[in-house]
C-alpha positions in Angstrom: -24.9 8.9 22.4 -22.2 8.3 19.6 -19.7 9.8 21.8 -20.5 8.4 24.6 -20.5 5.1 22.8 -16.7 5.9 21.6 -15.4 6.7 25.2 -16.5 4.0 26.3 -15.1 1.5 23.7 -11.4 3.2 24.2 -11.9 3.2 28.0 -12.4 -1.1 28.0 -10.0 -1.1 25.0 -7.7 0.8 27.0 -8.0 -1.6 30.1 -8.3 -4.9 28.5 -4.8 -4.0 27.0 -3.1 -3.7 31.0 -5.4 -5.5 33.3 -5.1 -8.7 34.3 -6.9 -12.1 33.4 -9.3 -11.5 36.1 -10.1 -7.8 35.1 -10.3 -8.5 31.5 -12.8 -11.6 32.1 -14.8 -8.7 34.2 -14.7 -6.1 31.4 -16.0 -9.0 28.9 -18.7 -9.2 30.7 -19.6 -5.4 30.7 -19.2 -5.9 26.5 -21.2 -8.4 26.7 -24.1 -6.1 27.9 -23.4 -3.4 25.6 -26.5 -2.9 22.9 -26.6 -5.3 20.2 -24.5 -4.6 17.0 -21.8 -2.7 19.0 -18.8 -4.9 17.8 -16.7 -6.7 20.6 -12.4 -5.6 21.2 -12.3 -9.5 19.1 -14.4 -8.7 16.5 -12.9 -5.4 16.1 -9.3 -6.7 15.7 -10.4 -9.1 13.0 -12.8 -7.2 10.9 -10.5 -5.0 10.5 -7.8 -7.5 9.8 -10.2 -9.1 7.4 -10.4 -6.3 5.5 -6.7 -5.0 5.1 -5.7 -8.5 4.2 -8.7 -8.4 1.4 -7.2 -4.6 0.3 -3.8 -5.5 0.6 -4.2 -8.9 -1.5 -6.3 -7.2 -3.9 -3.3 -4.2 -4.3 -0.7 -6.6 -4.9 -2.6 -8.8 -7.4 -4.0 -6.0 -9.4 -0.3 -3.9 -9.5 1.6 -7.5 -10.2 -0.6 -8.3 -13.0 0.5 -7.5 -16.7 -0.2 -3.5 -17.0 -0.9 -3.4 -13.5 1.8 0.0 -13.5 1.7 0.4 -17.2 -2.2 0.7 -17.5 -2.4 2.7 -14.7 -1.8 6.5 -15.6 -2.1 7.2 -12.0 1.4 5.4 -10.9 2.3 4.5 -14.7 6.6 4.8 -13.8 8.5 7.3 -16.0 11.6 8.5 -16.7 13.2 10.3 -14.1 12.4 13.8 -14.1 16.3 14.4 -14.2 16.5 12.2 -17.0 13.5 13.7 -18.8 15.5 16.0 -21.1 17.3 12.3 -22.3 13.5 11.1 -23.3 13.1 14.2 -25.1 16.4 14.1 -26.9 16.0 10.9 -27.5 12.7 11.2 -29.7 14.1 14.4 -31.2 16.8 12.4 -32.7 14.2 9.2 -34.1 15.0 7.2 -31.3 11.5 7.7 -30.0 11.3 2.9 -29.7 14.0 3.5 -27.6 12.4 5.1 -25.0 9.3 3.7 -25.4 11.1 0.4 -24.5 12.7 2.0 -21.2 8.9 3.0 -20.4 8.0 -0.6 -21.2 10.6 -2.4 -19.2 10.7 -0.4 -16.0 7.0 -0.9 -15.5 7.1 -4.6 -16.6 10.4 -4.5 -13.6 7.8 -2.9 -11.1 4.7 -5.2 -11.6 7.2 -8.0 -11.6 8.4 -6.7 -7.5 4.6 -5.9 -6.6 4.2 -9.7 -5.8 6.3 -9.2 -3.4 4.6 -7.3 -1.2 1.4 -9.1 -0.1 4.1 -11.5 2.7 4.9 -7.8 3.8 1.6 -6.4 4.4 -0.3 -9.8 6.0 3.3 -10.4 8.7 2.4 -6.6 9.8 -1.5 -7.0 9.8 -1.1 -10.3 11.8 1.1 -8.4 14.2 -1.2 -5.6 14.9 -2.5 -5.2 18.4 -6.3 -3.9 19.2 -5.2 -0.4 19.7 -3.8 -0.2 16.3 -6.9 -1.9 14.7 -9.1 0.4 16.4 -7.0 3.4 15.9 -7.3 2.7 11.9 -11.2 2.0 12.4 -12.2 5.2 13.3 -9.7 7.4 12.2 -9.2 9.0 9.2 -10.2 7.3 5.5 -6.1 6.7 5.0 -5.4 5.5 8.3 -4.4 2.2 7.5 -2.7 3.4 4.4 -0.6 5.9 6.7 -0.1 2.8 9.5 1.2 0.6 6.6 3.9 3.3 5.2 5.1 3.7 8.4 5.3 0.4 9.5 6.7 -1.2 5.9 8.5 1.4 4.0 11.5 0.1 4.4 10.9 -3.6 4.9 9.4 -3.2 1.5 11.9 -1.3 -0.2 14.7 -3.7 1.5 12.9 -6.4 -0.7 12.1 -4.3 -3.3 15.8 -3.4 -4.3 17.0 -6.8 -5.1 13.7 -8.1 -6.8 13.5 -4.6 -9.2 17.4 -5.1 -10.2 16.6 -8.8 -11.1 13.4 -7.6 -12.7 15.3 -4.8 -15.0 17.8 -7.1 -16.0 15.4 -9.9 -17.1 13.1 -7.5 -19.0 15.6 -6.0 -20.3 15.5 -2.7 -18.6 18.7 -2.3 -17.5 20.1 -2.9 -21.2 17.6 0.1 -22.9 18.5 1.8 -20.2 21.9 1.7 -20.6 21.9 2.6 -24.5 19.5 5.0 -23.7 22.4 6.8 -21.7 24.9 6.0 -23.9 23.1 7.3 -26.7 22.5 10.4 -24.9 25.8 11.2 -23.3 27.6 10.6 -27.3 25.5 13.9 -28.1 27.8 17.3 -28.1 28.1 19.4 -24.6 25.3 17.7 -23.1 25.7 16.8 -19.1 26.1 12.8 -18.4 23.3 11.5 -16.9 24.2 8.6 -14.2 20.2 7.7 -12.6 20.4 4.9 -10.5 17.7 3.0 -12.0 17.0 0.0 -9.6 16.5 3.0 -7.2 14.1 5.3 -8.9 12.4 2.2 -9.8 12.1 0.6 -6.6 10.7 4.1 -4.8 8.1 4.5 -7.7 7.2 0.9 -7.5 6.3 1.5 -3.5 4.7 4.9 -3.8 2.4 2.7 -7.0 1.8 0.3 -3.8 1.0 2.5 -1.6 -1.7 4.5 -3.8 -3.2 1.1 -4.7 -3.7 0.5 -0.9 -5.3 3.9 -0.2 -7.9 2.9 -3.5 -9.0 -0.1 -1.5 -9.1 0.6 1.7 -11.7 3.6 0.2 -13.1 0.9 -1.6 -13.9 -0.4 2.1 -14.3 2.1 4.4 -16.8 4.2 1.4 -18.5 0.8 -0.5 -20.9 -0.7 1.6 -21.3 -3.4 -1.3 -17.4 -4.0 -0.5 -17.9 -5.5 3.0 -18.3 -8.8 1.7 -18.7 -10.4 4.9 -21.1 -10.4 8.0 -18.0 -9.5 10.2 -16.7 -6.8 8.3 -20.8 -5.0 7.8 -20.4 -5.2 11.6 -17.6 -3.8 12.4 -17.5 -1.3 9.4 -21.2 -0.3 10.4 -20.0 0.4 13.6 -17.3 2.9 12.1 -19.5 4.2 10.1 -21.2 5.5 13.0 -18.0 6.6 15.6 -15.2 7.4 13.7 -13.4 11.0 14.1 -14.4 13.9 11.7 
């Protein structure tokens, strides 16, 4: 019954999308007649819509919060792993605060671009057609996570660049940084290390972004206590039910 149930909603979902206005009124009515609590193409589209624009909100406000990176030892930003051996040295030779404060700054730099992202995310979910809504309903429990990194990476580090190189310089990032470097490339027949900061930064701040999303949309798809509407206990209900294995 489940999979019958399934064919059939990508079969109408599948013709509603080329049909014409004639056809489409014709396969509402069909809907229509399906057994109560199956979730119309409409409802579909914006429960799910609902809930990546409650996950996606939620993300950005907890990552651009103070210790939304730092706090978090799951995307907490360090230092490069190229530049590891200058944290290292660094604290060998008592300049252990220094480090600490490049720690400090480059997270402060990426909570301070997370804010950015929530515009991003709600211009895509806005512009998502049924197929794509239903495609994330019932696929796998990343699949909006997956649609968003494909859809946003780069639109997100585009902004992310400018904002992080703003950010380092105003927390003072880019100046520990810099002595950091300094400090280390004065020591005896060690290798200059050149890191392009605003880079690294940026890159660590978006894979941070894109954890966070996967957490919620879990939170979503997993919680039923999380579908804090009547829409999305509907649709998500529905999932629950017919999504792929």
């Amino acid at each position: 019954m489940r999979t019958i149930s399934l064919l059939l909603s990508l079969i109408i979902l599948t013709l509603l999308s080329s049909c014409d206005v004639q056809s489409q009124a014709q396969l509402g009515n069909i809907i229509k007649q399906l057994p109560i609590g199956y979730p119309t193409t409409t409802e579909i589209g914006l429960g799910l819509k609902q809930a990546l624009e409650i996950g996606t909100t939620n993300g950005a406000n907890q990552l651009s919060a103070k210790d939304g990176f730092l706090g978090n030892l799951a995307i907490k930003i360090f230092f490069p792993p190229e530049a590891q051996k200058v944290e290292k040295t660094l604290r060998t030779i008592g300049l252990g605060s220094l480090a600490d404060n490049v720690i400090l700054t480059i997270n402060r730099a990426a909570e301070d671009a997370a804010k950015e992202a929530r515009p991003i995310f709600i211009s895509t979910i806005k512009q998502m057609t049924i197929a794509d809504a239903t495609n994330i309903l019932l696929g796998n429990d990343d699949a909006a996570t997956t649609y968003f990194k494909r859809v946003t990476t780069a639109q997100l580090m585009e902004k992310f660049r400018p904002v992080i190189a703003n950010s380092l310089a105003k927390v003072g990032a880019t100046k520990y940084w810099g002595d950091a470097a300094s400090q280390y490339n004065k020591i005896p027949l060690v290798n200059p290390i050149s890191t392009d900061l605003s880079s690294y930064v940026a890159q660590k701040a978006l894979d941070g972004m894109f954890i966070q999303i996967a957490q919620e949309e879990l939170k979503i798809r997993d919680n039923i206590g999380a579908r804090s509407t009547t829409l999305l206990q509907k649709v998500f209900g529905y999932a629950d039910k017919n999504k792929t294995k």
